[in-house]
ChimeraX commands (.cxc) that place a marker at each C-alpha (Angstrom):
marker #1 position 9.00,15.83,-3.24 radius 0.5
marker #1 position 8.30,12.27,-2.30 radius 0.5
marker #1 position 8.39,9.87,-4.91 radius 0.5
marker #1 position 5.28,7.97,-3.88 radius 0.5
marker #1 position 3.54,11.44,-3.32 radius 0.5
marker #1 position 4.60,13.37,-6.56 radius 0.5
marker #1 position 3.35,9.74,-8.25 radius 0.5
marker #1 position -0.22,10.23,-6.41 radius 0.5
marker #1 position -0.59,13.72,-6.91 radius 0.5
marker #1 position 0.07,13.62,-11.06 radius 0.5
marker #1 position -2.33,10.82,-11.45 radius 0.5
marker #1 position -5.72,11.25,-14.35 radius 0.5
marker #1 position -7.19,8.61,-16.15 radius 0.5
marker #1 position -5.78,7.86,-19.86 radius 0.5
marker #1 position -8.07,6.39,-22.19 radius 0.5
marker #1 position -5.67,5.90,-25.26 radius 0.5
marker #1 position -2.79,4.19,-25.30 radius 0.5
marker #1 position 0.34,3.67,-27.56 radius 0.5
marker #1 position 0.47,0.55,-29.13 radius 0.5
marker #1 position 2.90,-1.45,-27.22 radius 0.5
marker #1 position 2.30,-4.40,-25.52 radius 0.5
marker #1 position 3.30,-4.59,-21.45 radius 0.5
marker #1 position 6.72,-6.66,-20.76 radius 0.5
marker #1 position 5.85,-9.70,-18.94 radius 0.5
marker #1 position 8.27,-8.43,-16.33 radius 0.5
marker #1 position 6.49,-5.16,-15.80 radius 0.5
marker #1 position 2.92,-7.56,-15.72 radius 0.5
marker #1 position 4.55,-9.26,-12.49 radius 0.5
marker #1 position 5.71,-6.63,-11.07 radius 0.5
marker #1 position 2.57,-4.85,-11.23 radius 0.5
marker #1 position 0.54,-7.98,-10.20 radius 0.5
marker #1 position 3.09,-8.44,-7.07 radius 0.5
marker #1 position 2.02,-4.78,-5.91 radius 0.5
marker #1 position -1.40,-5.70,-6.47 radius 0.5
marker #1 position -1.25,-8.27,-4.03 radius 0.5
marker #1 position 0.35,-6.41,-1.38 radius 0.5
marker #1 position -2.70,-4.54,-1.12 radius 0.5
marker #1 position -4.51,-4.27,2.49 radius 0.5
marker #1 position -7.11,-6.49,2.62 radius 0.5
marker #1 position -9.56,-7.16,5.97 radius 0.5
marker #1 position -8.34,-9.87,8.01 radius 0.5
marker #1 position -5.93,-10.81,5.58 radius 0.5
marker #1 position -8.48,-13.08,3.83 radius 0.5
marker #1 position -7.88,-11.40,0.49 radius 0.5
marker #1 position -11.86,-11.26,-0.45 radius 0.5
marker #1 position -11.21,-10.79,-4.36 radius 0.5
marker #1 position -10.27,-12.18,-7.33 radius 0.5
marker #1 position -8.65,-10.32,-10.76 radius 0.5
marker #1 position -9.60,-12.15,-14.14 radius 0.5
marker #1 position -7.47,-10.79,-16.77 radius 0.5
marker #1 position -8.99,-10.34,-19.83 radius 0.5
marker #1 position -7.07,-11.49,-23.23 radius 0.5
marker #1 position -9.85,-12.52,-25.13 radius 0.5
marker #1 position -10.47,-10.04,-27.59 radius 0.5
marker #1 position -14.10,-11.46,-28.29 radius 0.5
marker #1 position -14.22,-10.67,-24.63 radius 0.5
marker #1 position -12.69,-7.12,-24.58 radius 0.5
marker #1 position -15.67,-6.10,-27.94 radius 0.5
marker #1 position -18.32,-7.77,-25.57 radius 0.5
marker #1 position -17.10,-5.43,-22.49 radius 0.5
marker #1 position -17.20,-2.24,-24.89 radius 0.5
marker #1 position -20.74,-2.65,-25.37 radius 0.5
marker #1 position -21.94,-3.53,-22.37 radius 0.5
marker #1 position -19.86,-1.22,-20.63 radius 0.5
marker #1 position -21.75,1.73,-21.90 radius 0.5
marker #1 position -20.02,1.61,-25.57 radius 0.5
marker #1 position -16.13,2.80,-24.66 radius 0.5
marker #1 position -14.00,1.43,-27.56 radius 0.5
marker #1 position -11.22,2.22,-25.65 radius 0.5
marker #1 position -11.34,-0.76,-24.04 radius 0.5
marker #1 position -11.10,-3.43,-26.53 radius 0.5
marker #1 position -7.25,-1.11,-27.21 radius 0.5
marker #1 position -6.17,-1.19,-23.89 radius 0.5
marker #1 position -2.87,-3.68,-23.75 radius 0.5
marker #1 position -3.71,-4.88,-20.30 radius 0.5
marker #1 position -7.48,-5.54,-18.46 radius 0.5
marker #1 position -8.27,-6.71,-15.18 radius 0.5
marker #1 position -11.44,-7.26,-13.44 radius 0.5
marker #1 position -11.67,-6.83,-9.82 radius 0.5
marker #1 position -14.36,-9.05,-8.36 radius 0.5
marker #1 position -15.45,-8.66,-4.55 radius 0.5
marker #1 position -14.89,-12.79,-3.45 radius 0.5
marker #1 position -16.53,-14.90,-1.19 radius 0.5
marker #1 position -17.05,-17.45,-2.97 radius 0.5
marker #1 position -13.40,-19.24,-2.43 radius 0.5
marker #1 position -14.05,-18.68,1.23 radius 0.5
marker #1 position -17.52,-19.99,1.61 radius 0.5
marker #1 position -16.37,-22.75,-0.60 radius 0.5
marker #1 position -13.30,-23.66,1.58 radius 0.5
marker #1 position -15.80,-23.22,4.64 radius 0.5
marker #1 position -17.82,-26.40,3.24 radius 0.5
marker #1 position -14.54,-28.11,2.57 radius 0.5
marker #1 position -13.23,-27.99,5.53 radius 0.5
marker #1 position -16.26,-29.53,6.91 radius 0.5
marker #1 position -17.99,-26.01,8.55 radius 0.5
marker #1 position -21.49,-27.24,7.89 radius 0.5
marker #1 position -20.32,-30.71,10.01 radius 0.5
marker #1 position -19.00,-28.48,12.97 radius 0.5
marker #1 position -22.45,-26.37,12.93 radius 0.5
marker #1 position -24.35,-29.74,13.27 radius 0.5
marker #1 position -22.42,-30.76,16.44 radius 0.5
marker #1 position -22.91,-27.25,17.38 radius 0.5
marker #1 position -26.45,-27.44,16.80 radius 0.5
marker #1 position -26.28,-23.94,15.03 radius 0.5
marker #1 position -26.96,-23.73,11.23 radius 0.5
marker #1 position -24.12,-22.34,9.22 radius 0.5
marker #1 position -24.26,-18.91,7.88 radius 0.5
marker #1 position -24.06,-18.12,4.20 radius 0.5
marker #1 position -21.93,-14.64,3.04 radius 0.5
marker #1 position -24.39,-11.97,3.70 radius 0.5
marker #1 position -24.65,-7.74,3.06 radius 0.5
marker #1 position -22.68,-7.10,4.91 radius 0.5
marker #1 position -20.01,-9.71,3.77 radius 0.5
marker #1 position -20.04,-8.45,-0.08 radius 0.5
marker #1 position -19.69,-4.67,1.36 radius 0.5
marker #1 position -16.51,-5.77,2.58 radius 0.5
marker #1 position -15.38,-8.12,-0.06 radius 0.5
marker #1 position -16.14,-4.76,-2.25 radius 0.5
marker #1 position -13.56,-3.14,-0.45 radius 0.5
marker #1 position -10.93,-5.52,-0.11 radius 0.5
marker #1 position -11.60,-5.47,-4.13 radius 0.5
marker #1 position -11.61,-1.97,-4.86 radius 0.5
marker #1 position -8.19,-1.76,-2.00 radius 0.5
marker #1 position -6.24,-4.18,-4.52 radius 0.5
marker #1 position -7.48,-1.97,-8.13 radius 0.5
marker #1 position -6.25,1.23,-6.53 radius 0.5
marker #1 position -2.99,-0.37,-5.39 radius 0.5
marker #1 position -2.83,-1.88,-9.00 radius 0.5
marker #1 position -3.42,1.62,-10.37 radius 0.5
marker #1 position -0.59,3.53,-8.43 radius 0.5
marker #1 position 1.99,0.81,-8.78 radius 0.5
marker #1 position 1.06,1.19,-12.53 radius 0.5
marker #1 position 1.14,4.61,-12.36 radius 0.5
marker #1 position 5.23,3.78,-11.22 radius 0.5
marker #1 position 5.79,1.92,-13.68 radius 0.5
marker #1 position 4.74,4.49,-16.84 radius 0.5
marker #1 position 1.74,3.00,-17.02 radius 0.5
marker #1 position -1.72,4.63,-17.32 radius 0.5
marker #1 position -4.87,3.77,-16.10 radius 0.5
marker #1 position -8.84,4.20,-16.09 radius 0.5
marker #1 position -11.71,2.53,-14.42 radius 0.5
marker #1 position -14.45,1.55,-15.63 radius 0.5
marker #1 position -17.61,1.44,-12.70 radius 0.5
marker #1 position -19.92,0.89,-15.61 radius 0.5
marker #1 position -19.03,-3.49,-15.13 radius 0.5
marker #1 position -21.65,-3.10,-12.18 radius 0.5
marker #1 position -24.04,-2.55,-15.16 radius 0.5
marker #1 position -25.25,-5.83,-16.72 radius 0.5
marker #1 position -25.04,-7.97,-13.97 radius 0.5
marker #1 position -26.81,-10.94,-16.12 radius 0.5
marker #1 position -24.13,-10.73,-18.61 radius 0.5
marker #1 position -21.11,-10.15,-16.97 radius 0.5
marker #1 position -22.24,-12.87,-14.67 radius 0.5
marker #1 position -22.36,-15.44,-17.91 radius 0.5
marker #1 position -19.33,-13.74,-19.90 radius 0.5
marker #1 position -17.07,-14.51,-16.58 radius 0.5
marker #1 position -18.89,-17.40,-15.50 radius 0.5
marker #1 position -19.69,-15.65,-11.86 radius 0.5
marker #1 position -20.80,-18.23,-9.18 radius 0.5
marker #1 position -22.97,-16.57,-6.62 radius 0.5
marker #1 position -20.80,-14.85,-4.53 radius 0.5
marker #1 position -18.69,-13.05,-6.55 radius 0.5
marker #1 position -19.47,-9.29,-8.04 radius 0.5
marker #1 position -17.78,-7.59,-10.49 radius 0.5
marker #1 position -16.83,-4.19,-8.83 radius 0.5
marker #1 position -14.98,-2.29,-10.86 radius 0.5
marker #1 position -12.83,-2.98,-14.44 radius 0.5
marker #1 position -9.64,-1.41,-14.91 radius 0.5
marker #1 position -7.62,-0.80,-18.39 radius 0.5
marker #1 position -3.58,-0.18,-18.14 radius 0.5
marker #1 position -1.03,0.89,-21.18 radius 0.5
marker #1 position 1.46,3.06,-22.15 radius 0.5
marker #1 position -0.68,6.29,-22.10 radius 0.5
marker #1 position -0.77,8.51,-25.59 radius 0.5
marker #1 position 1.30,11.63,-26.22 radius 0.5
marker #1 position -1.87,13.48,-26.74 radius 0.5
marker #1 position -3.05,12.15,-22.85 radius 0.5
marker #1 position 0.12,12.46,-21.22 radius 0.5
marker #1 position 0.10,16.21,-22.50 radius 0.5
marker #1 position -3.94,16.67,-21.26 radius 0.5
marker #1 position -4.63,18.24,-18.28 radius 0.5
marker #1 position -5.75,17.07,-14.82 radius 0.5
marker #1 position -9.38,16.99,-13.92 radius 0.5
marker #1 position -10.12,19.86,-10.51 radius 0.5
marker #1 position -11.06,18.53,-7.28 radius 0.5
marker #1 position -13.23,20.13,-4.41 radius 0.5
marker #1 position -11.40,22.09,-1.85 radius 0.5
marker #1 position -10.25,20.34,0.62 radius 0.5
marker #1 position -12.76,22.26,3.33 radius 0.5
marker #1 position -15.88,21.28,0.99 radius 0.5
marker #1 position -14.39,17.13,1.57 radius 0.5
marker #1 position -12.64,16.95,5.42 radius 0.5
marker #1 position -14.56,17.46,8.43 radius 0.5
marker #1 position -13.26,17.40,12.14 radius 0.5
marker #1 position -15.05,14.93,14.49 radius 0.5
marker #1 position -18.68,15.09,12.64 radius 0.5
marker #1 position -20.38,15.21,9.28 radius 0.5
marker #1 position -21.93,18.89,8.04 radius 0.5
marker #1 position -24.08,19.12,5.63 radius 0.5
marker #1 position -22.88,22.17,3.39 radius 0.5
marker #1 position -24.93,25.30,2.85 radius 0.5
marker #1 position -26.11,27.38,-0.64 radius 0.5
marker #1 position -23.29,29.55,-0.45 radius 0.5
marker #1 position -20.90,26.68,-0.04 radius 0.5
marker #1 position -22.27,24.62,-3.09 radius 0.5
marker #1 position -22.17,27.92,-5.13 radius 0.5
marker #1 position -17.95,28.16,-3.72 radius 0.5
marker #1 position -17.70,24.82,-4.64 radius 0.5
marker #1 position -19.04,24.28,-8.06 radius 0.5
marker #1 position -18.00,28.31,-9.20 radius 0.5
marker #1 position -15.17,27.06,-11.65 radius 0.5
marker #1 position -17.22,23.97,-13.15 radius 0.5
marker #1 position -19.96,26.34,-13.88 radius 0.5
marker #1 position -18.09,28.48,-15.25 radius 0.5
marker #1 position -16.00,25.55,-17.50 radius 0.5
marker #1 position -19.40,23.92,-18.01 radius 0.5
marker #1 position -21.71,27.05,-19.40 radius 0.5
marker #1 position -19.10,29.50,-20.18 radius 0.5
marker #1 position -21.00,31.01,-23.64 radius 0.5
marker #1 position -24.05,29.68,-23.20 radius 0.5
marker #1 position -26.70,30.15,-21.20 radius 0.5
marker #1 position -28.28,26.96,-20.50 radius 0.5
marker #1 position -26.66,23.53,-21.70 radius 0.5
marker #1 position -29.10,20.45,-22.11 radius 0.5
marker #1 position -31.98,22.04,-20.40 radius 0.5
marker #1 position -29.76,22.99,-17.42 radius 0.5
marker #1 position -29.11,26.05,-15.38 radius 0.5
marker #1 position -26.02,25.45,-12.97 radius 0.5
marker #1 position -24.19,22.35,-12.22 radius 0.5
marker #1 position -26.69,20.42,-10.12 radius 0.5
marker #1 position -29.16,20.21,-12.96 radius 0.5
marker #1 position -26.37,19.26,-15.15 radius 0.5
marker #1 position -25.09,16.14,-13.08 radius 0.5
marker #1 position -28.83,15.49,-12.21 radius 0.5
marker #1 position -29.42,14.97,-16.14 radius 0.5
marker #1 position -26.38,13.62,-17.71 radius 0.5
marker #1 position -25.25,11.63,-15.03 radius 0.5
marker #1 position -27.87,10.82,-11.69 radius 0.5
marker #1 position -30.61,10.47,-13.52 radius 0.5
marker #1 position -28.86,9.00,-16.96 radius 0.5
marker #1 position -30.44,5.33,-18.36 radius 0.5
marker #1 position -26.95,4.04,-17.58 radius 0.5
marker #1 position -27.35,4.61,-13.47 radius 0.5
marker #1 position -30.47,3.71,-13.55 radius 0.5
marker #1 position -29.07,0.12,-15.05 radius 0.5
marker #1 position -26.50,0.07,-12.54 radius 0.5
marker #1 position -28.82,0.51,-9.74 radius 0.5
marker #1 position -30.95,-2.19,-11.57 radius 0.5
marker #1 position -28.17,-4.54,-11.71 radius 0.5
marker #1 position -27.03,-3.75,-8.01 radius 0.5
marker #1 position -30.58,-4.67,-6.94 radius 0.5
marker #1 position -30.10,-8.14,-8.92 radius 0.5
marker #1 position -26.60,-9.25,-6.93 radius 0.5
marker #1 position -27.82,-8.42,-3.92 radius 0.5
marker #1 position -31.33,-10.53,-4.19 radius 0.5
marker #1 position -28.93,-13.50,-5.54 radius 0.5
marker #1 position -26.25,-12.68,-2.70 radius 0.5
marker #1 position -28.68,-12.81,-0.28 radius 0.5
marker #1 position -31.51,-15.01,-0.92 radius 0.5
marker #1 position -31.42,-18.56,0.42 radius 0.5
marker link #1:1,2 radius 0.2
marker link #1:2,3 radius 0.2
marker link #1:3,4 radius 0.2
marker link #1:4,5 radius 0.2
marker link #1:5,6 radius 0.2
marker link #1:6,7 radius 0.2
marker link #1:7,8 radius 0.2
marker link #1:8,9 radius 0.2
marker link #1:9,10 radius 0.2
marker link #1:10,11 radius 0.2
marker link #1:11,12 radius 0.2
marker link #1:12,13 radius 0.2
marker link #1:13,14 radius 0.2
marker link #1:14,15 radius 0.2
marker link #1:15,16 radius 0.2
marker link #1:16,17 radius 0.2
marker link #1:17,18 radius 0.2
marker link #1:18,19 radius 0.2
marker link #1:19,20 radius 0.2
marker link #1:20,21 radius 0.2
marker link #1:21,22 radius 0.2
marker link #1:22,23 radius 0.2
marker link #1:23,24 radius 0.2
marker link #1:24,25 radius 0.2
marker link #1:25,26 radius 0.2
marker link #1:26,27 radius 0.2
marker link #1:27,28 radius 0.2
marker link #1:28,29 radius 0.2
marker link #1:29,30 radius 0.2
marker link #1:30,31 radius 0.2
marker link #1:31,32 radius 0.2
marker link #1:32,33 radius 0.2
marker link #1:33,34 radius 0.2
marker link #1:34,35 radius 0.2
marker link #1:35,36 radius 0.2
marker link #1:36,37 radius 0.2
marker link #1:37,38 radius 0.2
marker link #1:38,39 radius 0.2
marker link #1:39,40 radius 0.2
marker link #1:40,41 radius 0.2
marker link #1:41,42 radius 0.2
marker link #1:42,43 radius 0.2
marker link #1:43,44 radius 0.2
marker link #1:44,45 radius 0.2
marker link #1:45,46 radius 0.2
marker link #1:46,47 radius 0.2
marker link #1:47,48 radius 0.2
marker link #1:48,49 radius 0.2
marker link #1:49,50 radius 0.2
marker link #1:50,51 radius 0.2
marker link #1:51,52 radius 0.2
marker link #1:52,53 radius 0.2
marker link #1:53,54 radius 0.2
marker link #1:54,55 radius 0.2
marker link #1:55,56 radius 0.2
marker link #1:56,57 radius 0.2
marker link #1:57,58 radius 0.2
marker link #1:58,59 radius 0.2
marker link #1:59,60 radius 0.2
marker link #1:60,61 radius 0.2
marker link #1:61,62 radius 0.2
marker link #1:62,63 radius 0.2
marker link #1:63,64 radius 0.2
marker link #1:64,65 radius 0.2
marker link #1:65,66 radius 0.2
marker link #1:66,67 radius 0.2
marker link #1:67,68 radius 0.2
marker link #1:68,69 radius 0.2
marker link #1:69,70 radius 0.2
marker link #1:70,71 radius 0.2
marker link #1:71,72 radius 0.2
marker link #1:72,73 radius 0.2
marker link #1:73,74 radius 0.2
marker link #1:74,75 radius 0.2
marker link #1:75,76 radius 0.2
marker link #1:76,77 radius 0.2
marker link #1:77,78 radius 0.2
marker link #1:78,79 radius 0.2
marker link #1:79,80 radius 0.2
marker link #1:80,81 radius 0.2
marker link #1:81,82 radius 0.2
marker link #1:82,83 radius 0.2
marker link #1:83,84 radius 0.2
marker link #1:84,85 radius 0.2
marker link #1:85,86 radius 0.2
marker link #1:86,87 radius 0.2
marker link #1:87,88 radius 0.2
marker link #1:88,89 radius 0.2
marker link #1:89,90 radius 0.2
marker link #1:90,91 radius 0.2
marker link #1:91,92 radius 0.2
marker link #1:92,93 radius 0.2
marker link #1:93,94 radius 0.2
marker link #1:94,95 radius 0.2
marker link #1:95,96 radius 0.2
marker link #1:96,97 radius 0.2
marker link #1:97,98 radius 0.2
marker link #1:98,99 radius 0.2
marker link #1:99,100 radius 0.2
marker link #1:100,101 radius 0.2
marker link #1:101,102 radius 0.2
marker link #1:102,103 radius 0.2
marker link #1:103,104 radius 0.2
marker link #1:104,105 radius 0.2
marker link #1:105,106 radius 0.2
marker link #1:106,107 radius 0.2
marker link #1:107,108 radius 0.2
marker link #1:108,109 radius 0.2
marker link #1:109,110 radius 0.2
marker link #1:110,111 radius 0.2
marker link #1:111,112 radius 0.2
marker link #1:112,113 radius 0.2
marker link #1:113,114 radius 0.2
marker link #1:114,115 radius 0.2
marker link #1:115,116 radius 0.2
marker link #1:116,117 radius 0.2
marker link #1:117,118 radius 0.2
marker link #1:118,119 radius 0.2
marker link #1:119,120 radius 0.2
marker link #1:120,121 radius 0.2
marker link #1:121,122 radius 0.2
marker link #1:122,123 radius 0.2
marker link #1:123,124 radius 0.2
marker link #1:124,125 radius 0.2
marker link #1:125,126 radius 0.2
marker link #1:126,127 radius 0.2
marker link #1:127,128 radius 0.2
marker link #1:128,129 radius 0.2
marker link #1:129,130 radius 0.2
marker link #1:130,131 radius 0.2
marker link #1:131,132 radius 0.2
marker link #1:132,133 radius 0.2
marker link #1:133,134 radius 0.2
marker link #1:134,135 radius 0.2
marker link #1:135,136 radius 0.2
marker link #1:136,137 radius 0.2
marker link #1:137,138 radius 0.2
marker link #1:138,139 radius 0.2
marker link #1:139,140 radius 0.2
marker link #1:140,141 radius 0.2
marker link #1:141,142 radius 0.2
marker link #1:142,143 radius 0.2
marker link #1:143,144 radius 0.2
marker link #1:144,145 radius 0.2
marker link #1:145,146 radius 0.2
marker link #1:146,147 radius 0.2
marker link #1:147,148 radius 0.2
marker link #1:148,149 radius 0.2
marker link #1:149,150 radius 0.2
marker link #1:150,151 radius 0.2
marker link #1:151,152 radius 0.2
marker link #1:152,153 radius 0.2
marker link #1:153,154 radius 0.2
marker link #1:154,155 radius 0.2
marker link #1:155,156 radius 0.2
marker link #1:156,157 radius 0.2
marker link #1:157,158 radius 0.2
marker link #1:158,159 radius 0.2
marker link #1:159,160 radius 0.2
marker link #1:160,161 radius 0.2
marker link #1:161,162 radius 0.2
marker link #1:162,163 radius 0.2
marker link #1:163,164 radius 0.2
marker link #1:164,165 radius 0.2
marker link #1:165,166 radius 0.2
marker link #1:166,167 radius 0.2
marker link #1:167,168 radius 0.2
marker link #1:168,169 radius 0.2
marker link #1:169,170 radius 0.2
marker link #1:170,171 radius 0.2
marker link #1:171,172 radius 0.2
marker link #1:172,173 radius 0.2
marker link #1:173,174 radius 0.2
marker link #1:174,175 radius 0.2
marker link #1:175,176 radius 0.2
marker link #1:176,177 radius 0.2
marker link #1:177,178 radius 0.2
marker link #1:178,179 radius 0.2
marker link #1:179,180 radius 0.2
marker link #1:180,181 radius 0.2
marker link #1:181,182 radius 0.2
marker link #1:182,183 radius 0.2
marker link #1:183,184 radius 0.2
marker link #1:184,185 radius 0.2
marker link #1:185,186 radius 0.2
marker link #1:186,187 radius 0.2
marker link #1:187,188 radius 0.2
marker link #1:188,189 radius 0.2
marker link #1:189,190 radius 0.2
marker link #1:190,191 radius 0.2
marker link #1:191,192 radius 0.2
marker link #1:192,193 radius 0.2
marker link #1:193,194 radius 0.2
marker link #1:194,195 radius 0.2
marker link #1:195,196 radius 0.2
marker link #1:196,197 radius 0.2
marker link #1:197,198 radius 0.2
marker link #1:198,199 radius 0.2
marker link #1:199,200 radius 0.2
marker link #1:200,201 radius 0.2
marker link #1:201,202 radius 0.2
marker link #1:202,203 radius 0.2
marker link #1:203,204 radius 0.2
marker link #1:204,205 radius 0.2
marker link #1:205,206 radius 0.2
marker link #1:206,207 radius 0.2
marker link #1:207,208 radius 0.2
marker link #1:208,209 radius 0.2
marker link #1:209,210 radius 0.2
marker link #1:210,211 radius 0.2
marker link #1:211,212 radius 0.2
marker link #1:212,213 radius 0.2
marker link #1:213,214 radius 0.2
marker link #1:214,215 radius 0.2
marker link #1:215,216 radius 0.2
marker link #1:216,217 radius 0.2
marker link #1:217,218 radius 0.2
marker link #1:218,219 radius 0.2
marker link #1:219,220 radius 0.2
marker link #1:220,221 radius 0.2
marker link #1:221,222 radius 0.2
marker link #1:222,223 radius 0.2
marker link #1:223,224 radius 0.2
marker link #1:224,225 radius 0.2
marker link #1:225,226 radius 0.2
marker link #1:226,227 radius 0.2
marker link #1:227,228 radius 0.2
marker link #1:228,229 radius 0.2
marker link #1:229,230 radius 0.2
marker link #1:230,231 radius 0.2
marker link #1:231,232 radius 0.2
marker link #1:232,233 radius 0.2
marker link #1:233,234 radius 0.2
marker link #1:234,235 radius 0.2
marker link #1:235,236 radius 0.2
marker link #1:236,237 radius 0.2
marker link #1:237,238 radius 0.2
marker link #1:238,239 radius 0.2
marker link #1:239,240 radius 0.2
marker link #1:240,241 radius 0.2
marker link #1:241,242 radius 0.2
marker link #1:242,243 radius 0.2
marker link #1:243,244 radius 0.2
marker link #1:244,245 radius 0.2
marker link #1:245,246 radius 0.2
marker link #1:246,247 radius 0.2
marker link #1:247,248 radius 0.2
marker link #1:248,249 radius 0.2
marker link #1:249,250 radius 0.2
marker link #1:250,251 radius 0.2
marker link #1:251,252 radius 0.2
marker link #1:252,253 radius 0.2
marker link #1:253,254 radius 0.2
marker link #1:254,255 radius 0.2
marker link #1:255,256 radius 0.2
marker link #1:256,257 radius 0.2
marker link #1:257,258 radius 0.2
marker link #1:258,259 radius 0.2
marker link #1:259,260 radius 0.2
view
């Protein structure tokens, strides 16, 4: 099989890791992939703080919805969608002069601009995660640094245009989580449509989610108030205090983003 393949396809998040520290060597090596990463107009729209801090790391574990695992993880980076270092070269460079003598006003990063600054972003983490995955290394996001806007924003010192989109730990992954199994995914049919979008039916949701119902409730009846899958995402997860912060927190970038 190809190498870069077989490396995709054998891919799961590890959440404990040996205790050894990452080679400096291995660090640039994974950094160089990083920054190989596609990126729109080759403008690079992100920035990676690593965190070494361990004052830093105990802060993260809280407000990242209390995941000890963190604060342990040999390596963190932060992946921050960046337009700040643009719009900031922009007035160096004089932009707001030219707009005068063009007798326009210049533009500020809008929506649109931190939608793609979140990709460029979340391009470079997933780059960073297979090359690490290469190297030995083991991975895990964490989506829950969209939480908490206020304090991330102070702990990292965020100026205006810049969003934390996604944290990501690395280390030498556990016995124990090397041995674990892989996570299921849909079938490809439920995911990959030709030409248009389809909505899916009842049958297909009931194809679809046939083994996780039957991982998820196999002995019991009814689990937290649930009946089948739906109800069980729609509780723990959908409707959870934790995405309702997120959403909360998404709401407060965006009115900072784009206000005046």
């Amino acid at each position: 099989m190809n190498l870069t393949i077989e490396t995709i396809l054998k891919r799961k998040s590890m959440r404990a890791y040996e205790k050894k520290e990452i080679a400096q060597e291995v660090r640039e090596e994974l950094l160089h992939a990083t920054l190989r990463a596609p990126t729109a107009g080759n403008l690079m729209l992100y920035s990676i703080v690593e965190v070494t801090d361990p004052r830093i790391k105990d802060e993260l574990v809280v407000s990242c919805d209390n995941q000890p695992f963190i604060a342990r993880a040999p390596l963190v980076w932060l992946f921050l969608a960046d337009y700040q270092r643009w719009f900031d070269y922009f007035v160096a460079s004089g932009v707001d002069q030219l707009c005068e003598q063009q007798k326009t006003i210049m533009r500020k990063p809008e929506e649109g601009d931190l939608f793609l600054a979140c990709c460029d972003a979340l391009i470079a983490a997933q780059t960073a995660v297979i090359a690490a995955e290469s190297l030995g290394l083991g991975s895990c996001y964490i989506g829950d640094i969209m939480e908490n806007y206020e304090v991330h924003r102070d702990l990292f010192k965020l100026p205006k245009y810049v969003f934390p989109i996604c944290l990501v730990c690395f280390g030498y992954p556990s016995r124990q989580q090397l041995e674990r199994g892989q996570t299921t995914r849909f079938k490809e049919k439920f995911i990959l449509f030709e030409n248009h979008y389809r909505r899916l039916s009842g049958e297909e949701f009931e194809e679809m989610f046939s083994e996780t119902h039957e991982q998820a409730f196999h002995g019991r009846e009814e689990l937290a108030g649930a009946r089948n899958v739906g109800q069980l995402v729609y509780n723990r997860k959908f409707n959870a205090n934790f995405s309702k912060e997120m959403s909360r927190s998404v709401r407060a970038i965006l009115k900072r983003w784009s206000e005046g």
